[in-house]
N, C-alpha and C positions, 0 to 999 in steps of 0.2 A: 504494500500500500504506500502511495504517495506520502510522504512528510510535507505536511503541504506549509509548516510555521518555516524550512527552509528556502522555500521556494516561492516568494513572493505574486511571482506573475502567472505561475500553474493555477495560486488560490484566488488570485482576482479575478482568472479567466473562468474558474470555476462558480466564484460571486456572480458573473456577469451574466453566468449559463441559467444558475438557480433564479435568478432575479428577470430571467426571460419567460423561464417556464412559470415561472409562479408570481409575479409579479410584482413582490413585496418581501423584506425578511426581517427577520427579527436578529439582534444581535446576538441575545445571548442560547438561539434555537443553532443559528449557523456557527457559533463557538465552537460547542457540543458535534455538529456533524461535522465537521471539518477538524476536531482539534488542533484548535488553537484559544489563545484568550480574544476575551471580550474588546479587549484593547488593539487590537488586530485585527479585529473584525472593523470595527470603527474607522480603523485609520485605513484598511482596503476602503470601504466605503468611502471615506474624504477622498482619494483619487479617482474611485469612482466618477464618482459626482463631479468634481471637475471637468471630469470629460464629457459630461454630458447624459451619463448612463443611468441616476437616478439621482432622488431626489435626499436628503437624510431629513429624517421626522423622528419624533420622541424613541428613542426605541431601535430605529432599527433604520430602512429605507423603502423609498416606494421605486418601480419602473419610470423614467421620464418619456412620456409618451413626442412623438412629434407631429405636426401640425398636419392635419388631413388633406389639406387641399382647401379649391376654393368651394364655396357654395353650389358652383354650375357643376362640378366635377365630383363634389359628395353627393349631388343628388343622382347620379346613376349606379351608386356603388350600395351593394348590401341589401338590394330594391326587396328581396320574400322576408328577408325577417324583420325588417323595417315596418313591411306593411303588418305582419303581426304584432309588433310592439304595436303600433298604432291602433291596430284592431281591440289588442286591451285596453289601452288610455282610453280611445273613445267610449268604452264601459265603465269607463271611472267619470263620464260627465253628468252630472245630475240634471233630471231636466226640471227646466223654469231657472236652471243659475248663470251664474254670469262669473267666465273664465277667462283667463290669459292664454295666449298661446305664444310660446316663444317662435323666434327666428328659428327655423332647422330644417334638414330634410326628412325626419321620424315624425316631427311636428307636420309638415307638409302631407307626407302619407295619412295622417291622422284628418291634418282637414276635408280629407279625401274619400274618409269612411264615412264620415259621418251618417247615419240611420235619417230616412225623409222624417221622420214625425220628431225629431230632437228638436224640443225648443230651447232655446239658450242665447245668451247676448256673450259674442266671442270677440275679445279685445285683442289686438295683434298688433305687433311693429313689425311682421314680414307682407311684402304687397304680394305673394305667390300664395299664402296661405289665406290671407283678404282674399283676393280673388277663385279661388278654392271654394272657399265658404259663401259665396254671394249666390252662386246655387241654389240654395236649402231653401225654400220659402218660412222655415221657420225661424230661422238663424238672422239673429240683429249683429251684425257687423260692423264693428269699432274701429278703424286704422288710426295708430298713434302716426305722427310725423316726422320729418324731418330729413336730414341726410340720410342716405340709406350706406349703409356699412356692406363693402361687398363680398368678405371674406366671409361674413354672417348669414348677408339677407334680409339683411332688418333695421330700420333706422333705432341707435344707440345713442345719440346723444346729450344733450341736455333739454331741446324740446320735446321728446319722447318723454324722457322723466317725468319734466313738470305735469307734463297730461296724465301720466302715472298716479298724480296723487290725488287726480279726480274722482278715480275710482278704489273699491274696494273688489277680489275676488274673491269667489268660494273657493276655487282651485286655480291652481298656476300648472301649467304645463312646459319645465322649461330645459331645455337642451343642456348639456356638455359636452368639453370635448376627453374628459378622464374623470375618473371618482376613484379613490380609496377610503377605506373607512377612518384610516389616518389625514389626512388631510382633504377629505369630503368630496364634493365636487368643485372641481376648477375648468379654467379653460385659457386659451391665449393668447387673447385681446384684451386688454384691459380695461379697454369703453366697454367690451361688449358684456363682460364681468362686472364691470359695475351696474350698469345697465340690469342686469338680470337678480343683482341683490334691490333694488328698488321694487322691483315687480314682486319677490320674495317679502318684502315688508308690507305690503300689501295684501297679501293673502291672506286666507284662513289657511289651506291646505298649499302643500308643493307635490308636484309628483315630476321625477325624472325617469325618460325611455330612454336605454342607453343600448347598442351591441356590445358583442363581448370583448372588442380590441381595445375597448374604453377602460376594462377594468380585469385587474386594480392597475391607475397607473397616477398619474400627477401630470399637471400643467401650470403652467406661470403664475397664474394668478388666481385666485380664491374667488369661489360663487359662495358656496353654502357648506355650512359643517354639516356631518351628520344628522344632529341637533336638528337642523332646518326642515329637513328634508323627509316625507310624511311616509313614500311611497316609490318604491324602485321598480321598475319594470325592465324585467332585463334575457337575454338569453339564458337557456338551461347547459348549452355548454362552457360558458365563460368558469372561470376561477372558484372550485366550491369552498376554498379556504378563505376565498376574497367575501364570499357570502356567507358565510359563517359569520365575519367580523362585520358586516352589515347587520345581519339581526342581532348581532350582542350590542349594537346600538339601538336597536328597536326601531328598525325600517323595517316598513313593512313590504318584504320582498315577495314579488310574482314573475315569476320565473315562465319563459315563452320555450317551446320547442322550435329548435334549429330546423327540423326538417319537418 
């Protein structure tokens, strides 16, 4: 067997493997499998990280996810399980309320299921999912304004916000582009992240539709902690250790079959 406390760059290469398949670790779990100490562990991770390979969080570290692409380009990619996330989300809309729908392409497929007899006032800053929705004869349709964010979909800026606090929602339906249960949902814009904690203050409910490339991993900047977040809707092949540390926070996870 490998002495991996010798051989620095066998046991980083082996961090870097463990940290792909599972996509999060803990320090003192990879100590133990790898022996070596906790201190070693740590300081593989601080090179880590520098390069760009993960993130360090209390503990241990997450996957550093990278940037999907643009808007025009996620929405061809992942097209049958997208439309079953969305197929649950739009079972989580109550009717006679009045919901958010974020910028996205999962949000997109969802404005697209929607059931003819669903009544609901659906408030959006993306014009693809506005326009989606203007269909339904029962559906009152709200577009916030502004500059429109192209990397999103959705206008994200300060007059989006202020129209933000005009309303209140029963449920928020809002995109990311990674979650861990360590560092929650993030994503890698930073308007478009702030943006989408305004909408969050807003709500009664949050529910996030994610595929399984999303998780467990980290992005730049923070939406919502665990804490926030009501409702995970997610693939049943994604990371089941990732979903475990989801419900020890008390999200309530519903899990979609891949095929």
């Amino acid at each position: 067997m490998l002495d991996y406390a010798a051989f620095p760059e066998q046991r980083q290469a082996l961090i870097r493997q463990i940290l792909g398949d599972r996509g999060r670790v803990v320090c003192s779990e990879l100590a133990r499998q790898i022996g070596v100490s906790e201190h070693t562990v740590r300081r593989d991770l601080h090179e880590l990280s520098k390069e760009g390979i993960c993130k360090k969080v209390y503990g241990g570290a997450v996957l550093q996810l990278s940037e999907a692409g643009t808007f025009a380009e996620r929405k061809e990619q992942n097209l049958s399980i997208k439309d079953k996330i969305a197929q649950v989300c739009v079972g989580l809309v109550p009717d006679g309320s009045c919901i958010f729908m974020d910028a996205g392409t999962t949000n997109l497929a969802m404005a697209m299921a929607f059931p003819e007899a669903l009544t609901v006032t659906a408030v959006t800053n993306a014009p693809d999912i506005a326009a989606a929705l203007l269909k339904y004869p029962n559906v009152e349709v709200i577009m916030l304004g502004g500059r429109i964010h192209k990397s999103s979909g959705g206008s994200v800026g300060n007059t989006a916000i202020a129209q933000l606090k005009n309303v209140m929602f029963d449920r928020a339906f809002i995109g990311g582009c990674a979650m861990s249960a360590e560092a929650g949902l993030t994503g890698f814009d930073f308007e478009d992240c702030e943006f989408k904690k305004a909408v969050i203050r807003q709500s009664s409910q949050t529910v996030v539709g994610l595929t399984a490339e999303k998780i467990p991993g980290i992005a730049r900047f923070a939406v919502a902690s665990c804490e926030e977040i009501d409702i995970l809707v997610v693939e049943e092949k994604a990371n089941e250790d990732a979903y475990n540390a989801f419900r020890s926070e008390n999200i309530t996870l519903i899990t979609v079959p891949s095929h």
